[in-house]
C-alpha positions in Angstrom: 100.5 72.2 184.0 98.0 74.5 183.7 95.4 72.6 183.3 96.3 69.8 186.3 96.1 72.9 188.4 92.7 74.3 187.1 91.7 70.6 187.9 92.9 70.5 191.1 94.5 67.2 189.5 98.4 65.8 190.1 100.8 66.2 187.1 103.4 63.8 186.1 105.9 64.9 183.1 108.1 61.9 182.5 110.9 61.1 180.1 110.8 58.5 177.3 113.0 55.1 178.3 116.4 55.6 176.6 116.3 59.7 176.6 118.0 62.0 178.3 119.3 61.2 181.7 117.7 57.7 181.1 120.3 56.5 178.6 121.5 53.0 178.8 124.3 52.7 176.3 126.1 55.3 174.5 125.4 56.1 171.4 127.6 56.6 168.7 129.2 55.1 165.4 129.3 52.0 167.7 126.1 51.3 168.6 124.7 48.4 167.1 121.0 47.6 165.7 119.9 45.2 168.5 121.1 47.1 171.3 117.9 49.0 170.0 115.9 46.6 171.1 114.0 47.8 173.9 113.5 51.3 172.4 109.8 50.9 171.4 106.6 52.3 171.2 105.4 48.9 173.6 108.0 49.2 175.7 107.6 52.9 176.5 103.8 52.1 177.1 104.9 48.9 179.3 106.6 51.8 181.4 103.9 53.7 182.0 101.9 50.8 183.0 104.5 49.8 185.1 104.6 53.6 186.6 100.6 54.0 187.5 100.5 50.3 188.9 103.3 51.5 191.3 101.3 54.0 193.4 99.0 53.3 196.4 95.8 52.2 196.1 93.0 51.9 198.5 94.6 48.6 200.9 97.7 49.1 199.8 100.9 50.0 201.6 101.9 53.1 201.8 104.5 54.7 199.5 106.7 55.1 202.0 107.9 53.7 205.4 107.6 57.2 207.0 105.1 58.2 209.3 105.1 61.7 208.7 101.9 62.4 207.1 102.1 65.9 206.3 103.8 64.9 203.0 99.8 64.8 201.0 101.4 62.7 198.1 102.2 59.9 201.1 98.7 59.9 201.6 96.8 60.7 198.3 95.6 57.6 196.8 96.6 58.2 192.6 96.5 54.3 191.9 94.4 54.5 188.6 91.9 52.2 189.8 91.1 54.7 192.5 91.8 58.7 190.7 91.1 58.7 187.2 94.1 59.1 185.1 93.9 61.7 182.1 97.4 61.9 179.6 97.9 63.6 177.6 100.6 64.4 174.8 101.4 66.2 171.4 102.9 64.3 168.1 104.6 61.2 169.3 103.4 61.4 173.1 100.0 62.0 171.6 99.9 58.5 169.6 101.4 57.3 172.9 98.4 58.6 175.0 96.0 57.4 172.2 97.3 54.3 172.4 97.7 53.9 176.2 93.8 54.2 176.3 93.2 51.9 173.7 95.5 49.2 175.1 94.9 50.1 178.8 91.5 51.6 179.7 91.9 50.3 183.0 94.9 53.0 183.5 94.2 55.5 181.3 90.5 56.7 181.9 90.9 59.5 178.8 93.4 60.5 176.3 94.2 63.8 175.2 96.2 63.7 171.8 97.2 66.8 170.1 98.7 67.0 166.7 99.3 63.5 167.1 100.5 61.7 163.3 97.6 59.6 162.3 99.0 58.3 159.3 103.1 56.8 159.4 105.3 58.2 156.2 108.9 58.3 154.5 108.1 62.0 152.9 107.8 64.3 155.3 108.4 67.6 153.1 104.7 68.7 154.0 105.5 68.7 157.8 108.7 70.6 157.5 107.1 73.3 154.9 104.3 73.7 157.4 106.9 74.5 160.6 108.9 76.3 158.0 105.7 78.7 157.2 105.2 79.1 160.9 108.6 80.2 161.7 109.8 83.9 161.2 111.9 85.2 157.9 115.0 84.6 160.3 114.5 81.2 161.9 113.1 79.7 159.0 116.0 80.7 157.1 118.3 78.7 159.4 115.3 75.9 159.1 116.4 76.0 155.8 119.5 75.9 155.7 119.9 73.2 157.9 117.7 70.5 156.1 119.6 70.8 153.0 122.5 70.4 155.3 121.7 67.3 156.6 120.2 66.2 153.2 123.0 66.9 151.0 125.6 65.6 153.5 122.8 62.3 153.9 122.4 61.5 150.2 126.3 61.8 149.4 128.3 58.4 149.3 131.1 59.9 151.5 130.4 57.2 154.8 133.0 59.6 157.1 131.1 62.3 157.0 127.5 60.8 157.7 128.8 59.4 160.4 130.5 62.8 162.0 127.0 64.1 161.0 125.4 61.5 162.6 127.9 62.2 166.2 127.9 66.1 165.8 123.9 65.7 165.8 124.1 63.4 169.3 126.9 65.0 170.9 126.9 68.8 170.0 129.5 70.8 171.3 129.0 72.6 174.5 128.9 76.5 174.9 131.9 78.3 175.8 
């Protein structure tokens, strides 16, 4: 945000299809495999094509059937063909910006990934030693602790309680 601003540029946070308030289907021990189906790295980036091709462009119509023009997003022209666009992202919505310029360059005039993973693994014990380093003595303890948590319970043969694992993890409690 700070940087939009420094820029004197627009910024647009938006939430990956199937996240948060954008969640089709419930999950739980219910949810089937191909109800997974449009949960993809090409379908998140069809979105944000979708998105930038939605705003005005020079000709176009504006965004909405108001006349009141003191609104400046009614009138400011972000249409990528007209205002550069510039994302940007960190681990997963890095790859996602790196790959939104390389598939749309058109939309995306430059990327900015940050700690973006450049190579796909199973084993990723070096990741979670390197956030466990950067934690302090207290935190990382819990880090810890946690893991083998969900390891141990994950690697037993005892199918009730991975899947309570697997629901305590999507629906934790709420506060009292």
């Amino acid at each position: 945000m700070r940087l939009a601003k420094r820029c004197n540029g627009l910024a647009v946070l938006w939430e990956h299809r199937f996240y948060g308030d954008s969640l089709l289907l419930p999950i739980n021990k219910n949810t089937m495999a191909d109800q997974w189906q449009f949960l993809t790295t090409e379908q998140a980036l069809d979105d944000i094509f979708f998105f930038a091709n939605s705003f005005a462009h020079a000709g176009s119509r504006p965004l909405s059937n108001s006349s009141d023009t003191s609104d400046p997003l009614l009138s400011f022209l972000v249409h990528p063909s007209k205002t550069p666009w510039v994302m940007l992202g960190g681990s997963y919505p890095g790859i996602r910006s790196a790959l939104m310029r390389i598939r749309n360059p058109e939309i995306i005039f430059a990327s900015w990934a940050s700690s973006e993973p450049v190579e796909a693994q199973v084993d990723m014990s070096s990741y979670y030693r390197a956030a466990e380093r950067s934690l302090t003595r207290n935190c990382s303890a819990d880090w810890v602790a946690i893991t083998k948590y969900v390891d141990n319970t994950l690697n037993r043969a005892n199918k009730t309680a991975i899947v309570n694992l697997k629901s305590d993890l999507l629906h934790p409690a709420s506060p009292d």
